[in-house]
N, CA, C and O atoms as a printed pandas DataFrame, in Angstrom:
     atom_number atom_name residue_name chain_id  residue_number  x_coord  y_coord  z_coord
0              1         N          UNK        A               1   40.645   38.359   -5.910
1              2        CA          UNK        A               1   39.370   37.789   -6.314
2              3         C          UNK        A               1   38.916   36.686   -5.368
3              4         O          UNK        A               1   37.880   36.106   -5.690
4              5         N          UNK        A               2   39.474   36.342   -4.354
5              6        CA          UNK        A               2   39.360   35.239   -3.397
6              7         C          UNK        A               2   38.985   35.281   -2.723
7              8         O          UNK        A               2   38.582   34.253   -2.180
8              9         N          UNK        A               3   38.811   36.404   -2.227
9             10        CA          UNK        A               3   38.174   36.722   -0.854
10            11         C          UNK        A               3   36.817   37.410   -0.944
11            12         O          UNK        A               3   36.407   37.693    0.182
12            13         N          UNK        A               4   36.045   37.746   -1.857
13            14        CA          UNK        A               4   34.956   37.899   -1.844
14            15         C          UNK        A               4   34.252   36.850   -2.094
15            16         O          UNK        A               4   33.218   36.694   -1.445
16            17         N          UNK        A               5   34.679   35.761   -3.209
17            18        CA          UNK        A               5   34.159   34.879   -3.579
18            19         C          UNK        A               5   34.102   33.875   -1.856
19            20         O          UNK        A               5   33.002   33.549   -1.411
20            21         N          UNK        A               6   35.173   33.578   -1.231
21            22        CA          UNK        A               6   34.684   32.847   -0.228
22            23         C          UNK        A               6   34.051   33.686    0.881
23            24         O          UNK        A               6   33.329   33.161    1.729
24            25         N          UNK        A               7   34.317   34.942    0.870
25            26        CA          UNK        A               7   32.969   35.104    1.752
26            27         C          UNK        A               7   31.835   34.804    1.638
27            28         O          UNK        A               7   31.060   34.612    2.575
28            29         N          UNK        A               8   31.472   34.687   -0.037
29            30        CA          UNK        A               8   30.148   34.871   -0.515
30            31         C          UNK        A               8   29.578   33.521    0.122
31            32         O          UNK        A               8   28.565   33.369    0.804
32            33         N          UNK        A               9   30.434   32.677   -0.258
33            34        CA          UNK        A               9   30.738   30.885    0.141
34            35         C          UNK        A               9   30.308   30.687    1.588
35            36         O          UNK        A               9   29.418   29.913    1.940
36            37         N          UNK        A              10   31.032   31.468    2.395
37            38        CA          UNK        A              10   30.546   31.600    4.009
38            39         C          UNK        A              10   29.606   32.577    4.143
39            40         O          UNK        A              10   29.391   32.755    5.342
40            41         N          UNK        A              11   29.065   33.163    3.575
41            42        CA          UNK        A              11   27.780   33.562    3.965
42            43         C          UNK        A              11   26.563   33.014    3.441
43            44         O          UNK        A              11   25.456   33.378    3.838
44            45         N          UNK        A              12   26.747   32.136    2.549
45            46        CA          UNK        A              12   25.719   30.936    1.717
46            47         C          UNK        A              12   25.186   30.179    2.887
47            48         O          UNK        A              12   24.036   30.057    3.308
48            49         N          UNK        A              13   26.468   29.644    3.352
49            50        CA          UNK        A              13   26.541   28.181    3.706
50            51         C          UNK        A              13   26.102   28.659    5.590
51            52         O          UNK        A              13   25.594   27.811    6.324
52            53         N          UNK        A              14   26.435   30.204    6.129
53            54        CA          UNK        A              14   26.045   30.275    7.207
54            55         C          UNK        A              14   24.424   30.716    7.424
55            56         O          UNK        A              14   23.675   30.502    8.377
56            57         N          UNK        A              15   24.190   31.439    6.110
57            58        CA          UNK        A              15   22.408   31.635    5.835
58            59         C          UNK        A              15   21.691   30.153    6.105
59            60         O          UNK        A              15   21.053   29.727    7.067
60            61         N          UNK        A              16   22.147   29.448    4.602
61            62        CA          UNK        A              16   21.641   28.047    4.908
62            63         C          UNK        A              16   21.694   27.748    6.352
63            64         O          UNK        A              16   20.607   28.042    6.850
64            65         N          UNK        A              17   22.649   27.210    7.359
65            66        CA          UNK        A              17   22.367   27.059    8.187
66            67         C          UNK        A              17   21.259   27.445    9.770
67            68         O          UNK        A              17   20.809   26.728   10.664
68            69         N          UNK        A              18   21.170   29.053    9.441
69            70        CA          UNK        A              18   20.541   30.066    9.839
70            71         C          UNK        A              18   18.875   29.687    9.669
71            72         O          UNK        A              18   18.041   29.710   10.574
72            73         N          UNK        A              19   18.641   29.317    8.178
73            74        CA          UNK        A              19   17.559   29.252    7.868
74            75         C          UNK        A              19   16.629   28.197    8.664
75            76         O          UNK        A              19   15.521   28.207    9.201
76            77         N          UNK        A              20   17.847   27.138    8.412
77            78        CA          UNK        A              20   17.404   25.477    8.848
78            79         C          UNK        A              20   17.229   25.400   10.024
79            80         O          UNK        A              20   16.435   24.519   10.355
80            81         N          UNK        A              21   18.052   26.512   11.516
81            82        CA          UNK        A              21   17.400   26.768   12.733
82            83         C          UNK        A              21   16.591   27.257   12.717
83            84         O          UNK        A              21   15.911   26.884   13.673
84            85         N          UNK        A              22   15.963   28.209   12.000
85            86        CA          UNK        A              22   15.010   29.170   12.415
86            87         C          UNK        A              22   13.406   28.278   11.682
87            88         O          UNK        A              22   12.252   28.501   12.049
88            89         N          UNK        A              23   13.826   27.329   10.652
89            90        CA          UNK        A              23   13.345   26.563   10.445
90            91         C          UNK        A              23   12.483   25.496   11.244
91            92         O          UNK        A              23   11.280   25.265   11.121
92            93         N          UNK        A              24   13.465   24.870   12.146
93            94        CA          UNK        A              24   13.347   24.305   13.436
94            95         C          UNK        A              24   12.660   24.922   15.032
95            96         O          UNK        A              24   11.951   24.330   15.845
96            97         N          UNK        A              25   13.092   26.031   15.045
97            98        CA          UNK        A              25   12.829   26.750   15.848
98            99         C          UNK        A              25   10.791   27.172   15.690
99           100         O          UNK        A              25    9.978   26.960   16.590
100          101         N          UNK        A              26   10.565   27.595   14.717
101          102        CA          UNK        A              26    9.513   28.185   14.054
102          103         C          UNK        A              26    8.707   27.108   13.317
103          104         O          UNK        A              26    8.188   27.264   12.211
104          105         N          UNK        A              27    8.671   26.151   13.960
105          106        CA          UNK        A              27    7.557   25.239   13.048
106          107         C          UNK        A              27    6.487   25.510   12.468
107          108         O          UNK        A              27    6.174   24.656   11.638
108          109         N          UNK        A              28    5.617   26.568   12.590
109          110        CA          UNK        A              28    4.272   27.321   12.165
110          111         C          UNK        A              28    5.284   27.620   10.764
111          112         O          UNK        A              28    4.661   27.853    9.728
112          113         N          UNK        A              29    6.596   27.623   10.694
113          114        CA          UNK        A              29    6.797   29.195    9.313
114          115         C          UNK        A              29    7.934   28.173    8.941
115          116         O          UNK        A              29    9.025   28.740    8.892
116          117         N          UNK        A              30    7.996   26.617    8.621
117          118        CA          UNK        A              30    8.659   25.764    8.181
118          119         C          UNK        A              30    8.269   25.119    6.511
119          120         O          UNK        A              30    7.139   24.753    6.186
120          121         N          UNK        A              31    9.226   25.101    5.794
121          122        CA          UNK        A              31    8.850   24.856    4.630
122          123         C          UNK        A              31    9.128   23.570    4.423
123          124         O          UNK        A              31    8.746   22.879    3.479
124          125         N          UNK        A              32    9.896   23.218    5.450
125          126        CA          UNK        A              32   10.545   21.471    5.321
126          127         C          UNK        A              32   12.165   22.094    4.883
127          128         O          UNK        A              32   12.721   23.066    4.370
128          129         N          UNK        A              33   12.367   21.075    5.352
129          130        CA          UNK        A              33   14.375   21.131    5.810
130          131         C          UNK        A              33   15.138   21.973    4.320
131          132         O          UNK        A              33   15.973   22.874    4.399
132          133         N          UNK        A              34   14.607   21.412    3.085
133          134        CA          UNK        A              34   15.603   22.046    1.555
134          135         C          UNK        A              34   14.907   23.484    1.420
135          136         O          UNK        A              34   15.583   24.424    1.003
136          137         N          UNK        A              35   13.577   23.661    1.764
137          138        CA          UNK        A              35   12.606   24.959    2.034
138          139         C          UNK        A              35   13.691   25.963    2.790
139          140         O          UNK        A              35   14.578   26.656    2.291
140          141         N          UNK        A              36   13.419   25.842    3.746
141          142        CA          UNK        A              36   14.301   26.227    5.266
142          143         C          UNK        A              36   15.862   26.759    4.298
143          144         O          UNK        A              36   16.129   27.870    3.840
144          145         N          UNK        A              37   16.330   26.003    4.271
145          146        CA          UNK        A              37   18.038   25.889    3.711
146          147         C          UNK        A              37   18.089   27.021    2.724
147          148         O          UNK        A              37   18.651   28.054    3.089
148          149         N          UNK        A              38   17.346   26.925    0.991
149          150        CA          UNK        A              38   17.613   27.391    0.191
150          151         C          UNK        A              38   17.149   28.580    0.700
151          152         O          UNK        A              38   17.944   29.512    0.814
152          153         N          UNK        A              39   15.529   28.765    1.160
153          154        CA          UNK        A              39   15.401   30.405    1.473
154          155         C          UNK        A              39   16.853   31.319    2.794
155          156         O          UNK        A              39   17.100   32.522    2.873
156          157         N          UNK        A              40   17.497   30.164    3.597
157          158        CA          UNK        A              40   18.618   30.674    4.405
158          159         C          UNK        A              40   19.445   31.164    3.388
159          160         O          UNK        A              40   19.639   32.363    3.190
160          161         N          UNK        A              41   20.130   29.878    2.479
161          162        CA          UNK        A              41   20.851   30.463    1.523
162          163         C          UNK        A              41   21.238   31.415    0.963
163          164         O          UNK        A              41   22.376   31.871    0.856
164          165         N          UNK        A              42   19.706   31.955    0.351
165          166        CA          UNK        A              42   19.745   33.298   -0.314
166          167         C          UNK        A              42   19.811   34.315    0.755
167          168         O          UNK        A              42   20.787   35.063    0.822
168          169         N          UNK        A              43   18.795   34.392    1.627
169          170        CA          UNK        A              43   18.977   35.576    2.787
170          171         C          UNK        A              43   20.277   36.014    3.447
171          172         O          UNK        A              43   20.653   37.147    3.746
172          173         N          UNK        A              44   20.815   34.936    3.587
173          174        CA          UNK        A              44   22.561   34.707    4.128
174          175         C          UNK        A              44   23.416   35.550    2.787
175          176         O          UNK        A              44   23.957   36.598    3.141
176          177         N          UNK        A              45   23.521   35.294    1.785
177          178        CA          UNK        A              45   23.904   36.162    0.669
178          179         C          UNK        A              45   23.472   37.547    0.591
179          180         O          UNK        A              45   24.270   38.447    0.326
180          181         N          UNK        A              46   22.190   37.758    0.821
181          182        CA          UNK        A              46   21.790   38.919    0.466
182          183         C          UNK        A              46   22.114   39.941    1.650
183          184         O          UNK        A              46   22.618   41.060    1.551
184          185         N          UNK        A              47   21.781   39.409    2.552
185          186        CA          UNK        A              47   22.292   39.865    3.895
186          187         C          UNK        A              47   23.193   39.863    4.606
187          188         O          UNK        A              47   22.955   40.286    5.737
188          189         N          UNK        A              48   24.235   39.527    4.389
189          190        CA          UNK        A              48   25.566   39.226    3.964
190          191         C          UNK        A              48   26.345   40.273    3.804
191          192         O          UNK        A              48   27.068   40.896    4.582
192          193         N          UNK        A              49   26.006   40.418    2.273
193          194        CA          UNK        A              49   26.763   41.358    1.241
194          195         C          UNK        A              49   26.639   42.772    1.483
195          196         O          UNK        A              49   27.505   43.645    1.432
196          197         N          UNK        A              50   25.029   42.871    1.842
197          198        CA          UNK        A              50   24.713   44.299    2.605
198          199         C          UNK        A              50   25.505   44.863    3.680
199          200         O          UNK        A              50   25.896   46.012    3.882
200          201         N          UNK        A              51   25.667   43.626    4.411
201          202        CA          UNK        A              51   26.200   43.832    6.128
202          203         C          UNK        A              51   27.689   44.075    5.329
203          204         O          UNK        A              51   28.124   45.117    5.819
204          205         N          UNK        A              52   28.610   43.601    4.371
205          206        CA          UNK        A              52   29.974   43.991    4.372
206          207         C          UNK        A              52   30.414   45.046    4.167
207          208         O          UNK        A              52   31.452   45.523    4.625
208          209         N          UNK        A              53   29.279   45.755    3.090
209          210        CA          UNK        A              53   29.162   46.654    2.365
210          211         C          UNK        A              53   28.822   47.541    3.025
211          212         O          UNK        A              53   29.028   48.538    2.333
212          213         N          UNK        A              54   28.328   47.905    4.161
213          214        CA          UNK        A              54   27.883   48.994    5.261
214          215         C          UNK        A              54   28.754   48.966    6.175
215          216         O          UNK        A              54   28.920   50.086    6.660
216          217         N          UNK        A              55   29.693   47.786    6.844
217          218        CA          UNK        A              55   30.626   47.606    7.810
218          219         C          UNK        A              55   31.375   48.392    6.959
219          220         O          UNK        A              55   31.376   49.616    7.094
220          221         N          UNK        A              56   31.991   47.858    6.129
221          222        CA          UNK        A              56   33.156   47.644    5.447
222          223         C          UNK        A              56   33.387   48.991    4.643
223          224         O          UNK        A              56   34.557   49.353    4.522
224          225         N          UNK        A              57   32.643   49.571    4.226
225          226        CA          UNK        A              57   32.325   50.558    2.702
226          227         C          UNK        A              57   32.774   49.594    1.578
227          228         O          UNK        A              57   33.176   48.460    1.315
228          229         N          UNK        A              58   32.539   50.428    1.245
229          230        CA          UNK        A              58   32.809   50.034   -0.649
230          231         C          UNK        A              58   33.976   50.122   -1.361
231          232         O          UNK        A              58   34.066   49.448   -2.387
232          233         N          UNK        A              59   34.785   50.740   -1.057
233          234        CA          UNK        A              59   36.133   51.653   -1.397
234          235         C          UNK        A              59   37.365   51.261   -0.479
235          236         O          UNK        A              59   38.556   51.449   -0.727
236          237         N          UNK        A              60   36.587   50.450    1.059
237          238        CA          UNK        A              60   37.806   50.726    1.802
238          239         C          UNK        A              60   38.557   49.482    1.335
239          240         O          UNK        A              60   37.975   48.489    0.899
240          241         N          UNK        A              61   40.039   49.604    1.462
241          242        CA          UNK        A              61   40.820   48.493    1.414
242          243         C          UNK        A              61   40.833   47.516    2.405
243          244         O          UNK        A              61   40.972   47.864    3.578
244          245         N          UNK        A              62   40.650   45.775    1.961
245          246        CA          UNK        A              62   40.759   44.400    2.942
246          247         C          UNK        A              62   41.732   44.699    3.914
247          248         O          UNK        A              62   42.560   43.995    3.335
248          249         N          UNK        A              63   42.305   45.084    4.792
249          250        CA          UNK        A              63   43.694   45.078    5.974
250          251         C          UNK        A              63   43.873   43.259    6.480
251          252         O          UNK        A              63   44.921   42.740    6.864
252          253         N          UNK        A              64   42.625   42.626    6.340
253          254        CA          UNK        A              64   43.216   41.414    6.388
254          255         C          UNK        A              64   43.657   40.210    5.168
255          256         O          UNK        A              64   43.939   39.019    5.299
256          257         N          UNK        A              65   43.595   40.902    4.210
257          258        CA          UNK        A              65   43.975   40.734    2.662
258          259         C          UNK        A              65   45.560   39.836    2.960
259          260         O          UNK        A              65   45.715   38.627    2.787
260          261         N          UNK        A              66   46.430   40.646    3.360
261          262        CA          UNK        A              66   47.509   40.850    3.025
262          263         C          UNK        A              66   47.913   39.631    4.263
263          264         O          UNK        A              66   48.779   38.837    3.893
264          265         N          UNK        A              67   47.379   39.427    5.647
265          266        CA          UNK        A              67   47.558   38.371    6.682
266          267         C          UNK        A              67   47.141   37.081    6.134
267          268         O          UNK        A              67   47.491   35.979    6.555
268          269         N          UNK        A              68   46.369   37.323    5.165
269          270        CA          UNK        A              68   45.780   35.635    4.740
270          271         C          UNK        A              68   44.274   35.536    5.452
271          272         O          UNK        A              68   43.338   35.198    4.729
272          273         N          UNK        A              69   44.078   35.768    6.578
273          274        CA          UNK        A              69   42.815   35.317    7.447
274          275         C          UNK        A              69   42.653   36.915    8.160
275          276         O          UNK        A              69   43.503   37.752    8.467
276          277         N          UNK        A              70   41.270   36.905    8.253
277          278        CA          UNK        A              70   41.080   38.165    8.630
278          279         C          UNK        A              70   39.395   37.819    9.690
279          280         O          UNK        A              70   38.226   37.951    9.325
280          281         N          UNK        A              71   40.016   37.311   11.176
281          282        CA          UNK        A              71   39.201   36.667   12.026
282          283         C          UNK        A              71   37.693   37.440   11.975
283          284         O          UNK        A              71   36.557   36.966   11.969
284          285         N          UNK        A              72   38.192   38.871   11.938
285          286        CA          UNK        A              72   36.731   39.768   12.266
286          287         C          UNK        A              72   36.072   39.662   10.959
287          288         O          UNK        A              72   34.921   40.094   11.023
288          289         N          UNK        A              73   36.380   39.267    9.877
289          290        CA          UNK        A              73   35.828   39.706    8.497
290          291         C          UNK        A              73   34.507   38.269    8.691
291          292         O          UNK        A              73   33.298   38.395    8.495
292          293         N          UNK        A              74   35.320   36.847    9.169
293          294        CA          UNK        A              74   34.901   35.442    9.059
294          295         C          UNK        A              74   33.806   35.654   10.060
295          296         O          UNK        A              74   32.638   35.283    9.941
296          297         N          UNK        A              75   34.266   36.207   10.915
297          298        CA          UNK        A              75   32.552   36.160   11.940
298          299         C          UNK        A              75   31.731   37.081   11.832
299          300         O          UNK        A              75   30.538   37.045   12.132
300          301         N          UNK        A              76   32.685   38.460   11.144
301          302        CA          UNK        A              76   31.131   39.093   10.473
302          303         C          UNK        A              76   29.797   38.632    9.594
303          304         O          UNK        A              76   28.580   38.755    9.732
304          305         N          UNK        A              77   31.133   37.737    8.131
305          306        CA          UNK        A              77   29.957   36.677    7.698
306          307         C          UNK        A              77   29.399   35.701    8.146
307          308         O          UNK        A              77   28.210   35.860    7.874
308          309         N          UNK        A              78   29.545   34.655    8.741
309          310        CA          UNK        A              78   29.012   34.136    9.557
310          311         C          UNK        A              78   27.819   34.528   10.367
311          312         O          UNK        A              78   26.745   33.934   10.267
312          313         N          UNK        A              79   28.071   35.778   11.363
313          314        CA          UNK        A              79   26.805   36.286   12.023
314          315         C          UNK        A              79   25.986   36.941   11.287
315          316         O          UNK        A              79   24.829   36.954   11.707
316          317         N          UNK        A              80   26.285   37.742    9.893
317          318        CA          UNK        A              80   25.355   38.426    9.007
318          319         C          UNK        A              80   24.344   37.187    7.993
319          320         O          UNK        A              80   23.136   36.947    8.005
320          321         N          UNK        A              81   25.721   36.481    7.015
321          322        CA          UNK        A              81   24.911   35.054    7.168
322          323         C          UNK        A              81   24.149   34.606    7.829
323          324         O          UNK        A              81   23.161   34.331    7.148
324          325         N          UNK        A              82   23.980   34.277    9.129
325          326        CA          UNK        A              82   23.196   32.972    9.399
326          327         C          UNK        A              82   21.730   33.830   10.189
327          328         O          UNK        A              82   20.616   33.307   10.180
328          329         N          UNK        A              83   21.930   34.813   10.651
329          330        CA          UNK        A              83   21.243   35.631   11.201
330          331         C          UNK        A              83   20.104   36.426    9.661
331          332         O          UNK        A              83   18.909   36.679    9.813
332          333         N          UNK        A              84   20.675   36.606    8.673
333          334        CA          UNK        A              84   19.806   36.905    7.661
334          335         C          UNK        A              84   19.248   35.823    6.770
335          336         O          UNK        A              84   18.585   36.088    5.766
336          337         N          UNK        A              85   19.539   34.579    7.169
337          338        CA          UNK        A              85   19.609   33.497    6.522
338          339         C          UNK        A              85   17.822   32.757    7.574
339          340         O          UNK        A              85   16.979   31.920    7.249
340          341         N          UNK        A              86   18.009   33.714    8.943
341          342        CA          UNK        A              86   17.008   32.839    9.822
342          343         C          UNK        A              86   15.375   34.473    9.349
343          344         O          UNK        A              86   14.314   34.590    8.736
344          345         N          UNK        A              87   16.363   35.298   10.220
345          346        CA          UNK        A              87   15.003   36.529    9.293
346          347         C          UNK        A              87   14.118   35.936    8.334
347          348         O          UNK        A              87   13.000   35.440    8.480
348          349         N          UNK        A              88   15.328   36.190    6.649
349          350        CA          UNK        A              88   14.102   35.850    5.445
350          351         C          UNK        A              88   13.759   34.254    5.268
351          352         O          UNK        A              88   13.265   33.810    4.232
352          353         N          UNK        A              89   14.054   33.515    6.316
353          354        CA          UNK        A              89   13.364   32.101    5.862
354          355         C          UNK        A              89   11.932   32.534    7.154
355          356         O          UNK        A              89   10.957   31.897    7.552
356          357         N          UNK        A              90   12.336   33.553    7.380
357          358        CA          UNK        A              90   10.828   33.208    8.881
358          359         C          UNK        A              90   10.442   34.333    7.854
359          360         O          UNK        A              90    9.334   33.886    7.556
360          361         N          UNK        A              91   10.548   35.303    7.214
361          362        CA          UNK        A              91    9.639   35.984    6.629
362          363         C          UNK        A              91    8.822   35.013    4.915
363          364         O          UNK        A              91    7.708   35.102    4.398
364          365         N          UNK        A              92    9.676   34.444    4.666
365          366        CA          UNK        A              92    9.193   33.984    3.530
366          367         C          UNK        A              92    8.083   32.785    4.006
367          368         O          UNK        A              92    7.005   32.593    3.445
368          369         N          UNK        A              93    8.639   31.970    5.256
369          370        CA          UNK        A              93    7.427   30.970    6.064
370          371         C          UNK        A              93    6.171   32.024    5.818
371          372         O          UNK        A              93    5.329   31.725    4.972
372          373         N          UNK        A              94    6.056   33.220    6.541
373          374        CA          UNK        A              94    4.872   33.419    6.945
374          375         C          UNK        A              94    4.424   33.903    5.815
375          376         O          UNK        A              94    3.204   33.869    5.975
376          377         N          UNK        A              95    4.657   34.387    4.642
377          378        CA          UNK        A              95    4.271   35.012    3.369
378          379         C          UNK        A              95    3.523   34.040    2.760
379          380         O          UNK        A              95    2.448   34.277    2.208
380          381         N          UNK        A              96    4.253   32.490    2.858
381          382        CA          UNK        A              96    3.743   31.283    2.576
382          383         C          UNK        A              96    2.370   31.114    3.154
383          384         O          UNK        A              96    1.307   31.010    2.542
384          385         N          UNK        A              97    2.598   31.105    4.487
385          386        CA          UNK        A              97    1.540   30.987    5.690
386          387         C          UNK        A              97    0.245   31.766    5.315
387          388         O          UNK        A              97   -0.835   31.182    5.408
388          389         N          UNK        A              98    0.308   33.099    4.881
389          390        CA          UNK        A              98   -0.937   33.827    4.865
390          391         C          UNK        A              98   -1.000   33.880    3.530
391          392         O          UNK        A              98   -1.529   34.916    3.125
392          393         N          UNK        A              99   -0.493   32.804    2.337
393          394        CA          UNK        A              99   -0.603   32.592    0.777
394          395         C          UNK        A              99   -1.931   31.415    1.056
395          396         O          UNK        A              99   -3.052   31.228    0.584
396          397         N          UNK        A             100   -1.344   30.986    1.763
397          398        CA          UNK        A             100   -2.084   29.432    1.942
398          399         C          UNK        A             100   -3.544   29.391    2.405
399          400         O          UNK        A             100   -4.399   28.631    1.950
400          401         N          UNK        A             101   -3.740   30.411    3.478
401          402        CA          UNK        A             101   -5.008   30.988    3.814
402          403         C          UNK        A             101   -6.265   31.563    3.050
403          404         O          UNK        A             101   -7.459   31.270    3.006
404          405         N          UNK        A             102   -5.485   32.479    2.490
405          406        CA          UNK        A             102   -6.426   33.131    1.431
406          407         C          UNK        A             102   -6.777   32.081    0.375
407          408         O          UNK        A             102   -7.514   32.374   -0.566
């Protein structure tokens, strides 16, 4: 039960981060820094879980379960995290962006 739960944990916390660059990066599609973060947050989770679940399947067994640390699993979340964490905070900016217009 540990190892999904802290992936989930590292892919939160690498979305958030994700968000808050792309945040930075994208000033036109910035919600302000907790904006940025929470929409990383979720995207990093959602995108995340997808990415393990398509790497990984569904069925297959952890092989780094049993080592304790499983290096490729940590930078998968990480790069699926923070990378889906920067996507839906720049998609949700601009959704904002052309809310605000109309």
């Amino acid at each position: 039960m540990e190892g999904p739960i802290v992936d989930l944990i590292v892919q939160l916390i690498a979305g958030a981060l994700g968000g808050t660059a792309a945040g930075a990066a994208l000033k036109d599609l910035s919600m302000g820094k907790a904006g940025d973060a929470i929409s990383g947050a979720v995207g990093g989770g959602i995108v995340g879980q997808i990415l393990a679940a398509v790497l990984t399947g569904a069925g297959a067994p952890d092989a780094g379960a049993a080592a304790g640390l499983d290096l490729g699993a940590l930078i998968q979340n990480v790069v699926g995290g923070g990378v889906g964490g920067a996507i839906v905070t720049a998609i949700v900016g601009a959704i904002r962006n052309a809310m605000m217009k109309s």
